[in-house]
C-alpha positions in Angstrom: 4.3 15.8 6.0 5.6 14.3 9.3 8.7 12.1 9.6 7.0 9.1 11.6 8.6 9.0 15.1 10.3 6.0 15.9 9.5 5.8 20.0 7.9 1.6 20.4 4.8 3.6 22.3 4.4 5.3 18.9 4.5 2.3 16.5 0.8 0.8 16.3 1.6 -1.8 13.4 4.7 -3.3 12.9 5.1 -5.9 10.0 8.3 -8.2 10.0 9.6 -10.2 7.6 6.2 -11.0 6.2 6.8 -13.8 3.4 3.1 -14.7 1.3 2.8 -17.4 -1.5 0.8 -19.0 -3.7 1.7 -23.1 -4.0 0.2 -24.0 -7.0 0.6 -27.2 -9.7 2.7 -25.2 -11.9 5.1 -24.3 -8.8 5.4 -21.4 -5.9 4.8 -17.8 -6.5 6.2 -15.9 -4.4 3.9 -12.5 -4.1 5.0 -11.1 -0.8 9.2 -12.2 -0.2 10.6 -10.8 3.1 8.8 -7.4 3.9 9.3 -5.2 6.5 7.6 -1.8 7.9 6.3 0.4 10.8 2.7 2.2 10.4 3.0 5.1 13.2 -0.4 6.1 15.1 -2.4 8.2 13.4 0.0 8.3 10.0 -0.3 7.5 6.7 2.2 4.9 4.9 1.7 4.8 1.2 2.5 1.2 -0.5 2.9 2.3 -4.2 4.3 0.0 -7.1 2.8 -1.7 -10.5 0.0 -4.1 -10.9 1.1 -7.4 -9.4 4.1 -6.6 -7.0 2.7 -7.6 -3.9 0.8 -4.3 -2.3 -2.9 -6.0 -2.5 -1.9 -9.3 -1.2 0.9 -7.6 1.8 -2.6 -5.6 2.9 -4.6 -9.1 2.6 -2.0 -11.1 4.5 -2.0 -8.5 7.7 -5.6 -9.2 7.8 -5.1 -12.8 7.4 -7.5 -12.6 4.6 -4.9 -14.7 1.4 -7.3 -17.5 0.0 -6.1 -20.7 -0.9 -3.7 -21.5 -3.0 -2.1 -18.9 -1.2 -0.4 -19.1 2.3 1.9 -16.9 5.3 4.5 -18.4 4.9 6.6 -16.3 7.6 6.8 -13.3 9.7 5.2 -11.1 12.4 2.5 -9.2 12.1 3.0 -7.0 15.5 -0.3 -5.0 15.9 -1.3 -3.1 19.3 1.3 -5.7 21.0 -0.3 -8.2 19.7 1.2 -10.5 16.6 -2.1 -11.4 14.1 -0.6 -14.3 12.7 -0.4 -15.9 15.8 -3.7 -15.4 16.7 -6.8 -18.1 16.9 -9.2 -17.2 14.3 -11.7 -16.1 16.9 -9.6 -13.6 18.0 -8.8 -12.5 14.6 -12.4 -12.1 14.1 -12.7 -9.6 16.8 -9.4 -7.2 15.1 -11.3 -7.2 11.7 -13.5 -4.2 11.4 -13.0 -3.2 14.9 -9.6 -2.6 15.3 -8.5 -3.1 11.9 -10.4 -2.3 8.7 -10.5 -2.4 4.7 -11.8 -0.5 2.3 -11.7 -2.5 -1.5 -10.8 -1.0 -4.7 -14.6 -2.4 -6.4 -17.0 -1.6 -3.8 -19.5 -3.3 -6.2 -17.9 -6.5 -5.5 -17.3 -5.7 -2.1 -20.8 -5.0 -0.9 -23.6 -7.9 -1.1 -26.2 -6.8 -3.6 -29.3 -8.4 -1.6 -29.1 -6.5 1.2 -29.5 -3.1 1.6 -26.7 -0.8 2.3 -28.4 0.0 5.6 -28.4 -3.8 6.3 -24.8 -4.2 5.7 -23.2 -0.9 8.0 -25.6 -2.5 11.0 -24.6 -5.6 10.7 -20.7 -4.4 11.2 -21.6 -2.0 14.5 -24.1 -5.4 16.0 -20.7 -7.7 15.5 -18.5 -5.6 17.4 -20.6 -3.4 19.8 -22.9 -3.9 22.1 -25.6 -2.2 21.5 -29.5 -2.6 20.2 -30.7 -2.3 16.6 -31.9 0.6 16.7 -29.0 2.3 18.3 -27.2 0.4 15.7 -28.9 2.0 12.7 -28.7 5.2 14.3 -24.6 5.2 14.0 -25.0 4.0 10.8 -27.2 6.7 9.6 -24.7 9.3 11.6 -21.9 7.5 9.8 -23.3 8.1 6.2 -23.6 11.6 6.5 -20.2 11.7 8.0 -18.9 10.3 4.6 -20.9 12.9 2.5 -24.1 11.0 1.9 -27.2 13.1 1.6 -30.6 11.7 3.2 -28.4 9.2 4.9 -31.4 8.0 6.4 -33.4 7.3 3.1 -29.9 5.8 1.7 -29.8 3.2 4.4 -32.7 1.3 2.8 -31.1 1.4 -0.7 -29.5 -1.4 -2.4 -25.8 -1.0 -3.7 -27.4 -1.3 -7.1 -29.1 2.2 -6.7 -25.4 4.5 -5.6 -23.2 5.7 -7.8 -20.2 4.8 -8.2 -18.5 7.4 -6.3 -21.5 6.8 -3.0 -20.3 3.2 -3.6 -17.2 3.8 -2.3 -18.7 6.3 0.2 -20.3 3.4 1.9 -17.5 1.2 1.6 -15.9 3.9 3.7 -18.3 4.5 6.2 -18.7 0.2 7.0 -14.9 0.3 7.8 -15.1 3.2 9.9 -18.6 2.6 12.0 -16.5 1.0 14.4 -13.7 3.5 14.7 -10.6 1.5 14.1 -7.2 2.1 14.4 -6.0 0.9 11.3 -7.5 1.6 8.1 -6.1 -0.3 5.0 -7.1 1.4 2.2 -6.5 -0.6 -1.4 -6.4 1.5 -4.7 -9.7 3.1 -2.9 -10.0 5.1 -5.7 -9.1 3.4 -8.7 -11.8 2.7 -10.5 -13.3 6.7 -10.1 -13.2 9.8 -12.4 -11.4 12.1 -11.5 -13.2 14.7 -9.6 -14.7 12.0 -7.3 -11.1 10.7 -6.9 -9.9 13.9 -5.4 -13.0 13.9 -3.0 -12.6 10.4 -1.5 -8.7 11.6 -0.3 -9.9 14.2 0.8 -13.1 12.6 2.6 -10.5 9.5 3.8 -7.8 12.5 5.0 -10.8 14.2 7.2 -11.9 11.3 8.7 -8.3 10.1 9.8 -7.7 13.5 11.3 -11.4 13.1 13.0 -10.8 9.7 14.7 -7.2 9.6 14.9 -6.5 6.5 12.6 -3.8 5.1 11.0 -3.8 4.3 7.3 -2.0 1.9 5.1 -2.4 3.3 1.6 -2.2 1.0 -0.9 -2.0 2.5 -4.6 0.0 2.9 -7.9 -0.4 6.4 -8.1 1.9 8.5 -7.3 -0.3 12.1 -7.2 -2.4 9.7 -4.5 0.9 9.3 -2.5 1.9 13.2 -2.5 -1.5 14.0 -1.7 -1.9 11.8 1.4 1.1 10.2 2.7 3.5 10.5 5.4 6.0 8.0 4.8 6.2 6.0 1.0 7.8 2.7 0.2 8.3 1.3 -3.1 7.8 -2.1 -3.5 8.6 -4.3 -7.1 8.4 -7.9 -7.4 7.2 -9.0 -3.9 10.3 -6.5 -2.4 10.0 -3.5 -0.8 13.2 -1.6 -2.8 12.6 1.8 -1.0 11.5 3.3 2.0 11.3 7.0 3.0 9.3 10.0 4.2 7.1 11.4 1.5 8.9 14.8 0.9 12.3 13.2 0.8 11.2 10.5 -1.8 9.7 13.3 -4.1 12.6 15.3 -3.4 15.5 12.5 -4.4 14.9 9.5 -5.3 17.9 6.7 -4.8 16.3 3.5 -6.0 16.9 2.9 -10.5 12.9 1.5 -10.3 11.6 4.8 -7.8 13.6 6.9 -10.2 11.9 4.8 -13.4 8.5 5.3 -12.1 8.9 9.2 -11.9 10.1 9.4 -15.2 7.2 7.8 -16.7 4.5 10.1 -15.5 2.9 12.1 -18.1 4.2 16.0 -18.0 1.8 19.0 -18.6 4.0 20.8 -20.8 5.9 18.3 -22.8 4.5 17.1 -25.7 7.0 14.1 -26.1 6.0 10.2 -26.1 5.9 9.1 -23.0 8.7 7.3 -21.3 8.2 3.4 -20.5 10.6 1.2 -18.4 12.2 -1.4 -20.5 11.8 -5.3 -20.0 9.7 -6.9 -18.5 9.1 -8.0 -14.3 10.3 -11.4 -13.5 8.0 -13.9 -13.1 7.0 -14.6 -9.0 7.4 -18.7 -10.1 11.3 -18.0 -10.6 13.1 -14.7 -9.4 16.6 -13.9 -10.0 19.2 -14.7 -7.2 20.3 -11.3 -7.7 18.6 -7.8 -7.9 15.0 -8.4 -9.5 15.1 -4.9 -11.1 19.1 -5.5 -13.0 17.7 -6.8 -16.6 16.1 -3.6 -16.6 18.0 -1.4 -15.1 20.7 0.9 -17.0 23.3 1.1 -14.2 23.4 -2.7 -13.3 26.8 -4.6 -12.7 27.8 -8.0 -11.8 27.2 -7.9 -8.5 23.3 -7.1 -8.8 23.1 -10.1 -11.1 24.5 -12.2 -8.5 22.9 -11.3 -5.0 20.0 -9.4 -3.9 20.8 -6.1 -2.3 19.5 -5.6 1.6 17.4 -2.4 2.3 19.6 -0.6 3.7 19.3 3.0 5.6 21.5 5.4 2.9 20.9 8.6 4.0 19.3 9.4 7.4 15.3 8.0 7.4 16.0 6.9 3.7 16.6 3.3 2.5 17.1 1.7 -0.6 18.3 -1.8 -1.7 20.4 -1.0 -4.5 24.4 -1.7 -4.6 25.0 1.1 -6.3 23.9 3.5 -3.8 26.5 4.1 -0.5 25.6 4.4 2.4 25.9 8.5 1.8 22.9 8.2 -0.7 25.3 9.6 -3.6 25.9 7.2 -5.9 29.4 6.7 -7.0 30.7 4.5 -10.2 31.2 0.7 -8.8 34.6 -0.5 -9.5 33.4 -3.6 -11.3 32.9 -4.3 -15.0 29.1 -3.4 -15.5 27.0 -5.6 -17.3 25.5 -5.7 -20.9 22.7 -3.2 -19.6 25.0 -0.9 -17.7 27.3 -0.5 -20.4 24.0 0.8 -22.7 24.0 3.6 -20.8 27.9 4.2 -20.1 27.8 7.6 -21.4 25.3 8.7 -19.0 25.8 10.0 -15.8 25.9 8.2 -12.5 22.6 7.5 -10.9 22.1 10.5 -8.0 18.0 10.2 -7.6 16.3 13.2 -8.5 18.0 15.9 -6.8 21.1 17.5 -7.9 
């Protein structure tokens, strides 16, 4: 995979800062605290983490899409030159599905179930093109057998009720791309799938991004996903993106305790052992920590992650982490300061290096 280049001309989605909550009665959460990233055109930047740290809402917030109670707080979302969040909602209207489109993890609660799906794919090419019905239904014929449809024809005049899951999401696919965008955010596309029909959507998703000469914005909790697809990774946890690097470097070596965590809990073929779960629990988005939001369950912590959050930081060249315990050389070295309760469980172990030797 391709190290992103880091030329302006190149950059076609930059995200700054980006701060999302949700004010509620029983206080505010704070889903998406202070991210920052590039997407490079015609790349693919994997957004991987647990259930609940931010990815869906980060992707939802660049299209202006968070509902009420939640709110952009702060930020840029720098797109073709442009910044979204400033933009008047006409405007905004006119990026969605043209420029800029997403593809949902349910597509059965994405697409409407009265209307047919042929109804659905014309309706996005008549919103943003100028062109007749016919001409219309003609793309989005053209653009259902482009996504592996058969008798795309015949399949326009069926109701989401009559695909499959798998053609579902086939659809789902070729609504977002009838317009070829730019940008294509793709949320867990393929996590509610079997297996086999998992590893034909990538590839489907990977064609067509070659074919147009898109962007994507992956978002997903799957690791295998990331390898498969991505260019560049970052980790986010609790509303913080906590590392950030090119695909092959991240697999290589990681530098972050929760990337490292993550790796260690995926199943292996060959070992026949329990599998390995990351202790504790994520800290709740009403109240986090001053200090790193990973410490409490992290075996190397010391003082100083309990008392201020670490910045992402660049630790080896194209490779950052926000982690205290990681130099700027990326080789972890014991801290000087008296760990804490949770570092000292693990004192005999060695220092954390990421995954490489």
């Amino acid at each position: 995979m391709a190290t992103p280049p880091t030329a302006e001309s190149e950059i076609l989605l930059e995200v700054r800062d980006l701060r999302t909550a949700f004010h509620t009665r029983r206080g505010t959460a704070c889903a998406v605290d202070g991210i920052s990233f590039v997407v490079p055109r015609g790349q693919t930047l994997a957004i991987v983490g647990e259930s609940g740290c931010g990815k869906s809402v980060t992707a939802l917030s660049i299209l202006r899409l968070v509902s009420p109670p939640g709110r952009i707080d702060g930020g840029a979302v720098i797109f073709e030159g442009r910044d979204l969040l400033g933009l008047p909602e006409r405007a905004m209207r006119q990026v969605r599905g043209a420029r800029i489109s997403m593809v949902f993890q349910e597509p059965m609660t994405s697409l409407n179930p009265v209307f047919t799906i042929g109804d659905q794919i014309v309706e996005a090419v008549l919103l943003h093109q100028a062109v007749s019905p016919d001409e219309a239904r003609e793309r989005a014929a053209a653009m259902l057998r482009s996504v592996g449809i058969p008798d795309p024809e015949r399949r326009l005049d069926d109701y989401p009720h009559q695909l499959s899951g798998g053609m579902k999401q086939r659809a789902m696919i070729a609504m977002a791309l009838v317009c070829r965008p730019a940008l294509l955010l793709a949320d867990d596309p393929t996590t509610a799938l079997d297996v086999t029909i998992q590893a034909q959507i990538l590839e489907l998703i990977r064609g067509l991004q070659k074919d147009l000469g898109m962007a994507v914005l992956l978002i997903t909790h799957d690791l295998g996903v990331v390898a498969e697809v991505a260019d560049q990774v970052a980790v986010m946890y609790a509303g913080r993106i906590v590392e950030r690097a090119a695909v092959c470097d991240l697999f290589d070596r990681t530098l972050h305790p929760y990337t490292a965590a993550l790796f260690e809990s995926l199943p292996a073929v060959h070992d026949g052992g329990r599998l390995r779960a990351i202790p504790g629990q994520v800290p709740s988005a009403f109240e986090y920590p001053p200090g790193c939001r990973f410490c409490e369950r992290c075996s190397r912590a010391v003082e100083r992650c309990r008392q201020a959050y670490p910045p992402l930081e660049e630790k080896a060249p194209g490779h950052w982490a926000a982690c205290w315990r990681v130099p700027a050389d990326g080789q972890d070295r014991p801290p000087a300061a008296a760990e804490s309760p949770a570092a000292a469980a693990g004192a005999g172990e060695p220092p954390l290096n990421g995954r490489g030797p």
